[in-house]
TORKOL-4160 file (C-alpha; in steps of 0.2 Angstrom, whole numbers, padded with zeros to 4 digits, m for minus):
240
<pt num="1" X="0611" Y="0483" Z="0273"/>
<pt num="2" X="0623" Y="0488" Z="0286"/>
<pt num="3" X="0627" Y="0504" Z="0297"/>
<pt num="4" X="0640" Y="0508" Z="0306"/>
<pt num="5" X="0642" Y="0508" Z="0324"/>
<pt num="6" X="0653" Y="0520" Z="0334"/>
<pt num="7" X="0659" Y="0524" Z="0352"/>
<pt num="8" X="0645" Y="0534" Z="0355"/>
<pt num="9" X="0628" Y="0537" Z="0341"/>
<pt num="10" X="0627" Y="0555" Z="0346"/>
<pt num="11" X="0637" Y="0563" Z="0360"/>
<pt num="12" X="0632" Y="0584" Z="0366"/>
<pt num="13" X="0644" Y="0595" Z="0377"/>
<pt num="14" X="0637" Y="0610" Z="0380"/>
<pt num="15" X="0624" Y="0613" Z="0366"/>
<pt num="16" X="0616" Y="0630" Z="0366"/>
<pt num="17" X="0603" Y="0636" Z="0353"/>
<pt num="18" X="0596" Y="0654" Z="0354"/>
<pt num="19" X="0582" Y="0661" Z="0340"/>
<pt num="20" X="0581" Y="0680" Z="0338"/>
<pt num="21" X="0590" Y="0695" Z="0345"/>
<pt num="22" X="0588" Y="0706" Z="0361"/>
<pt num="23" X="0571" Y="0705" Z="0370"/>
<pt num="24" X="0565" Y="0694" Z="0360"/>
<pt num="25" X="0577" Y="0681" Z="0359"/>
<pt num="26" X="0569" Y="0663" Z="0366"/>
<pt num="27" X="0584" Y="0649" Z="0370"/>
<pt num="28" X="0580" Y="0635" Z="0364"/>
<pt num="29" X="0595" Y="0624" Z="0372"/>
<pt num="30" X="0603" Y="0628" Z="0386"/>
<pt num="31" X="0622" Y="0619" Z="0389"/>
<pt num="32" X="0613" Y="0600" Z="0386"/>
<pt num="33" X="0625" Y="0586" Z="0389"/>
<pt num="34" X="0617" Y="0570" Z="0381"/>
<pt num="35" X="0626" Y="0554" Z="0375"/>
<pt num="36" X="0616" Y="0540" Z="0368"/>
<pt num="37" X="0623" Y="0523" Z="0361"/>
<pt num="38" X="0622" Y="0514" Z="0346"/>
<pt num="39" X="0608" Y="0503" Z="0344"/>
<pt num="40" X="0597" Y="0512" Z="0361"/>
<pt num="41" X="0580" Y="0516" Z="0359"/>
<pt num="42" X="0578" Y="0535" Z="0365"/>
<pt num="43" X="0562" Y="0544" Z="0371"/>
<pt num="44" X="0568" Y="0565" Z="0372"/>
<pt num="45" X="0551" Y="0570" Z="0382"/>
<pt num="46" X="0544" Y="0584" Z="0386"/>
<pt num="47" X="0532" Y="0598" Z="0384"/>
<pt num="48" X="0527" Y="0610" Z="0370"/>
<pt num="49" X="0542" Y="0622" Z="0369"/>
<pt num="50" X="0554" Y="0613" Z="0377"/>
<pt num="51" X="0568" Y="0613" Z="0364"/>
<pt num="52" X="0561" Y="0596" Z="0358"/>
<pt num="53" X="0563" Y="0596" Z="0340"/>
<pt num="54" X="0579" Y="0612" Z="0342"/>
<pt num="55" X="0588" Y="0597" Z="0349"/>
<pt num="56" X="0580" Y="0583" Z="0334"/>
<pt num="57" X="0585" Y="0596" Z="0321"/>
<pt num="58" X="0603" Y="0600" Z="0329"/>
<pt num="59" X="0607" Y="0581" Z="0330"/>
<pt num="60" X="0601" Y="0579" Z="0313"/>
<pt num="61" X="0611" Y="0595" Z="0304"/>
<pt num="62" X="0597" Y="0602" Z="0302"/>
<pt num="63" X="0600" Y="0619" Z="0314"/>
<pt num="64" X="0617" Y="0622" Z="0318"/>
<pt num="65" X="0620" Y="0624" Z="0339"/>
<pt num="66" X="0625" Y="0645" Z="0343"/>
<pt num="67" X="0637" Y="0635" Z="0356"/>
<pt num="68" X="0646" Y="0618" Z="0361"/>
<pt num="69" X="0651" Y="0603" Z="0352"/>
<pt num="70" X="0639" Y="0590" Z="0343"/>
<pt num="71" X="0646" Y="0572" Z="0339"/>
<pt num="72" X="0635" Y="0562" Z="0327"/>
<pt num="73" X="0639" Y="0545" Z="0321"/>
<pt num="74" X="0656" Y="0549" Z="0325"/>
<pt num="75" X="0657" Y="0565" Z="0314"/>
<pt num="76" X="0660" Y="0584" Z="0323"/>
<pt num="77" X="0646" Y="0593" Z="0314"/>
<pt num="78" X="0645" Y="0608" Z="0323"/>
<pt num="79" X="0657" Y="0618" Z="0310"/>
<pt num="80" X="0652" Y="0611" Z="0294"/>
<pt num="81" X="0644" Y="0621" Z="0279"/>
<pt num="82" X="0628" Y="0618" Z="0275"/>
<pt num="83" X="0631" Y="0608" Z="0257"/>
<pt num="84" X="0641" Y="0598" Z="0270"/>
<pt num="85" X="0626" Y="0593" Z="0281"/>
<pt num="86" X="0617" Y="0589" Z="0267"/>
<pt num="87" X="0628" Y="0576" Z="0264"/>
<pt num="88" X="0629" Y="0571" Z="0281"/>
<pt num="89" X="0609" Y="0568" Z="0284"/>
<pt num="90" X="0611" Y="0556" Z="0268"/>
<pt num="91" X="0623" Y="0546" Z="0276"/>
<pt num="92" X="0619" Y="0544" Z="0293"/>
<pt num="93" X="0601" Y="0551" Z="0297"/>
<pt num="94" X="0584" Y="0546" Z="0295"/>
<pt num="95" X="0569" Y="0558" Z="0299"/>
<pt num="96" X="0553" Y="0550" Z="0299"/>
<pt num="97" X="0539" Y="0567" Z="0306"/>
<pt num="98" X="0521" Y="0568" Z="0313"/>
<pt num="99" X="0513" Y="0571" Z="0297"/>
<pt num="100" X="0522" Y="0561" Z="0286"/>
<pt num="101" X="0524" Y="0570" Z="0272"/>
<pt num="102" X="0525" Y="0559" Z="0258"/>
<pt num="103" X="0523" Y="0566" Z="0239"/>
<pt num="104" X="0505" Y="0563" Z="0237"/>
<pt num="105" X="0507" Y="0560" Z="0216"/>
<pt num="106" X="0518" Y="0544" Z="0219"/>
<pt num="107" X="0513" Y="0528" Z="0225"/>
<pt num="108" X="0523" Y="0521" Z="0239"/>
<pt num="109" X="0535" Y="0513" Z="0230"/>
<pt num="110" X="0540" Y="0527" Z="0223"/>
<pt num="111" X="0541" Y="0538" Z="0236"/>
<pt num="112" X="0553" Y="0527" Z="0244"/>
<pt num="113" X="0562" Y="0524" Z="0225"/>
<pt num="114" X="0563" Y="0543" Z="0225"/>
<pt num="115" X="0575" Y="0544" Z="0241"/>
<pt num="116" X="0587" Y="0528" Z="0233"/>
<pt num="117" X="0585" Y="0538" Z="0216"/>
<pt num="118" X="0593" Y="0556" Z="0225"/>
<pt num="119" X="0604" Y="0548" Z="0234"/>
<pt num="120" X="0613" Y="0535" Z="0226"/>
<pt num="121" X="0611" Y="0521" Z="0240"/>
<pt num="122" X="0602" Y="0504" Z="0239"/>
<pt num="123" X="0593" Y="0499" Z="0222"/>
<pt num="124" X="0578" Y="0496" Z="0217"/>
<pt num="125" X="0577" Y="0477" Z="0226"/>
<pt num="126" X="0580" Y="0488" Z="0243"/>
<pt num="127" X="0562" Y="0497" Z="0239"/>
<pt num="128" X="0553" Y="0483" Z="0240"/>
<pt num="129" X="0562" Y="0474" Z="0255"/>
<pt num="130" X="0558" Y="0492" Z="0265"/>
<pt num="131" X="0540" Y="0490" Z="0261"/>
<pt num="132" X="0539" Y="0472" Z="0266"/>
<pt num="133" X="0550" Y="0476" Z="0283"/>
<pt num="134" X="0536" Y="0490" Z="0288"/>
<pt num="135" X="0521" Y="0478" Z="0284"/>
<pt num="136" X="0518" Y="0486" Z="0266"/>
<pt num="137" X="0520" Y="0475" Z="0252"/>
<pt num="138" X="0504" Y="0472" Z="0247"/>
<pt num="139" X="0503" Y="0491" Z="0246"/>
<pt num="140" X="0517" Y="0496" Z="0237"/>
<pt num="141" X="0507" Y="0502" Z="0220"/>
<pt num="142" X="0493" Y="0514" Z="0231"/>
<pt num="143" X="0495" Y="0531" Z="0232"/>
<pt num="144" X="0493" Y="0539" Z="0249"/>
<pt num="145" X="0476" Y="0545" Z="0247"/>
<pt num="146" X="0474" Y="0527" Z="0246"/>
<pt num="147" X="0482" Y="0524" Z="0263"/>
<pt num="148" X="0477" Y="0526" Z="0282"/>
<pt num="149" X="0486" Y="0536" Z="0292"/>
<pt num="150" X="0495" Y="0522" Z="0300"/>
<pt num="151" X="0498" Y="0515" Z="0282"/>
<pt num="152" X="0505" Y="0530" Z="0276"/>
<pt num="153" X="0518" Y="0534" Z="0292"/>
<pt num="154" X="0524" Y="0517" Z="0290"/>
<pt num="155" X="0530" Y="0521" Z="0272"/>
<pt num="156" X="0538" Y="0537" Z="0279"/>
<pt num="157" X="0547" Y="0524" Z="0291"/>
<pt num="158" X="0552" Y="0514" Z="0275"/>
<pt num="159" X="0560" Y="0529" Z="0267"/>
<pt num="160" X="0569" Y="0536" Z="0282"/>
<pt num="161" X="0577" Y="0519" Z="0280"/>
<pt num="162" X="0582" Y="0518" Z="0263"/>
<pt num="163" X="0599" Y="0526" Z="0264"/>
<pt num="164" X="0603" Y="0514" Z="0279"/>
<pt num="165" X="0604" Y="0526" Z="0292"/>
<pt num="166" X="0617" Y="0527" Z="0309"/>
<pt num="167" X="0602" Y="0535" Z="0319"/>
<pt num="168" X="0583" Y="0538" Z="0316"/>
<pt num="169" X="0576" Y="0552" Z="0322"/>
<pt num="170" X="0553" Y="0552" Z="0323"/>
<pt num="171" X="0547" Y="0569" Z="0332"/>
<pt num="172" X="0530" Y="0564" Z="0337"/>
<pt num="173" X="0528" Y="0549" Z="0325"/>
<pt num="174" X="0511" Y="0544" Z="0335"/>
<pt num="175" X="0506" Y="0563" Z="0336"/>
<pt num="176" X="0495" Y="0562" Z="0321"/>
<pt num="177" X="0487" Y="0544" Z="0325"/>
<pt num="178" X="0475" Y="0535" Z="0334"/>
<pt num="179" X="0478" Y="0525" Z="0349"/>
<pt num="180" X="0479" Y="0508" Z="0338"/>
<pt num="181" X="0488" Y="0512" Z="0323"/>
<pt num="182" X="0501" Y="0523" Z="0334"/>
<pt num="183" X="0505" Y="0508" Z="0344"/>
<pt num="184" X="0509" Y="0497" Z="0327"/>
<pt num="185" X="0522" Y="0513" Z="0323"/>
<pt num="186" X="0528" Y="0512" Z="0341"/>
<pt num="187" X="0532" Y="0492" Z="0339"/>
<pt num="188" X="0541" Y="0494" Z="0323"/>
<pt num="189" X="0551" Y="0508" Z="0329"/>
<pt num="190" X="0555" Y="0497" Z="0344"/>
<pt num="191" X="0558" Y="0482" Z="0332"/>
<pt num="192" X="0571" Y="0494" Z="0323"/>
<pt num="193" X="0579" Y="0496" Z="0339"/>
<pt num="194" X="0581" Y="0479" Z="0342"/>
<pt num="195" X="0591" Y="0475" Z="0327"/>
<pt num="196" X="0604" Y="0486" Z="0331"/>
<pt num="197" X="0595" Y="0503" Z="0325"/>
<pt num="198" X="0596" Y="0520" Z="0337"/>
<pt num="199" X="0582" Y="0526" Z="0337"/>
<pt num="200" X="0575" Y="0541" Z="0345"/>
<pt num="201" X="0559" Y="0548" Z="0349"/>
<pt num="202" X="0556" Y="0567" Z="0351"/>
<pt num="203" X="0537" Y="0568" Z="0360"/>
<pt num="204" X="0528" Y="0575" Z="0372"/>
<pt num="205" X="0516" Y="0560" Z="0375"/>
<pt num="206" X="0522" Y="0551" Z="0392"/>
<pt num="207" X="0515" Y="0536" Z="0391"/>
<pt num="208" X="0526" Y="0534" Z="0375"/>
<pt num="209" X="0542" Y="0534" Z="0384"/>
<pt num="210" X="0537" Y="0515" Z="0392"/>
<pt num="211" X="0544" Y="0508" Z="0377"/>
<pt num="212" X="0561" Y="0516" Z="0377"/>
<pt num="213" X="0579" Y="0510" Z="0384"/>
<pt num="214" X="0580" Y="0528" Z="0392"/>
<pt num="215" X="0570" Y="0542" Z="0396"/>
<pt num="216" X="0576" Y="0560" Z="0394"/>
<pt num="217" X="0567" Y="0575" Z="0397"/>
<pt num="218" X="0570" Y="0591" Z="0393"/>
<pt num="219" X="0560" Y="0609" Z="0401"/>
<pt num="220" X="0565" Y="0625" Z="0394"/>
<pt num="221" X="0580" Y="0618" Z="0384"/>
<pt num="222" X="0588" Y="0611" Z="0398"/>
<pt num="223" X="0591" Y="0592" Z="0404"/>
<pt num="224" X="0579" Y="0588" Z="0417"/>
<pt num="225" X="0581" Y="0571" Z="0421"/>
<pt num="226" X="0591" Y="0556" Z="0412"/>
<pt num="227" X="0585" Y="0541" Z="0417"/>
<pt num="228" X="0585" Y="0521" Z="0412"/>
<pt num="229" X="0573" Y="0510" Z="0409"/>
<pt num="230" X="0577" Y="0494" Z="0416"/>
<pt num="231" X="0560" Y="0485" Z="0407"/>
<pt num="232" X="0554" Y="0492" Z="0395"/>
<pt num="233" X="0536" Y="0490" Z="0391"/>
<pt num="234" X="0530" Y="0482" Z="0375"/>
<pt num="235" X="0522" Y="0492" Z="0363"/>
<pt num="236" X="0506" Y="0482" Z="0363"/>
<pt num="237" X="0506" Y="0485" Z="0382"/>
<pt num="238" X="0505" Y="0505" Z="0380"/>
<pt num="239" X="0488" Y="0516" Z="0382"/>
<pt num="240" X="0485" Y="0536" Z="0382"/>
């Protein structure tokens, strides 16, 4: 599999996202300006309420921004219709989400089939390369009651890849994991990243932004700090 790689993975001028009307409206972004390049491994921290996930869901296509202008894998999607995004989150984005949400009547194979199946990219060899990247292999046949926790985000981590994504987006991938199994997620993801993958991680936990290339941090929808990681720490070497 391939991706493509662009100037800039995902580039924000000016993104503003508001819920509600009147004295009751929250804003959720506030004007962010965020570039991130291809193949960076991303930490977007910050507390509960913070625009977090706005900002995961607006990069994804999922929430359109009230305001400014949102580049993703080169692509302006800020004006596009709905049944456009759609095609644009096949394309380019991957979601993988703290509880993992896999269809609890199909095995893992199948859940990550299903995603080839709708969308038309990879085949059925892709399935079972997917598992065997994420350490699953062996598993492919059990259903995820028949899966830990850990197990069962790493197929979610295999499906997020099935359509070959530019940019893979995991809000609080460890959030639903003990220490041991969330730092085997937190190595894959930065294995991902390591290969050429963006990766981004939306979560409040601190101690997770050790791993990443760059640290932003958002508080009440606006930037915070922006800052660089020059070493990153190993996966294995991160404890909360």
């Amino acid at each position: 599999m391939t991706h493509a790689r662009h100037t800039a993975a995902v580039q924000l001028t000016g993104v503003t996202k508001t819920f509600g009307e009147g004295d009751a409206s929250v804003t959720a972004l506030d004007g962010v300006d965020l570039t991130i390049s291809p193949g960076e491994l991303v930490v977007i921290l910050g507390p509960s309420g913070s625009g977090k996930t706005t900002l995961c869901n607006v990069i994804g296509g999922i929430e359109s921004a009230d305001a400014g202008t949102v580049v993703v894998a080169g692509d302006e999607i800020g004006d596009r219709k709905p049944a456009d995004l759609a095609g644009f989150r096949r394309e380019h984005i991957g979601f993988v989400f703290q509880f993992f949400n896999l269809i609890p009547t199909l095995t893992a194979r199948e859940n990550v089939a299903v995603i080839v199946e709708m969308t038309g990219r990879g085949d059925a060899g892709d399935v079972d390369q997917l598992l065997d990247s994420v350490g699953l292999a062996d598993r492919a046949d059990n259903f995820p009651s028949q899966l830990s926790g850990g197990q069962q985000q790493r197929v979610a981590v295999a499906r997020a890849l099935a359509t070959d994504p530019d940019i893979l987006l995991a809000d609080e991938p460890t959030g639903a994991l003990d220490l041991h199994t969330g730092k085997q997620i937190l190595a894959l993801l930065q294995d991902l990243s390591a290969s050429g993958r963006t990766v981004m991680i939306i979560t409040h936990n601190q101690s997770v932004a050790q791993i990443a290339d760059r640290v932003v941090t958002l508080v009440d929808g606006s930037v915070v700090s922006d800052e660089t990681n020059d070493a990153p720490a190993s996966a294995e070497d991160v404890t909360w």
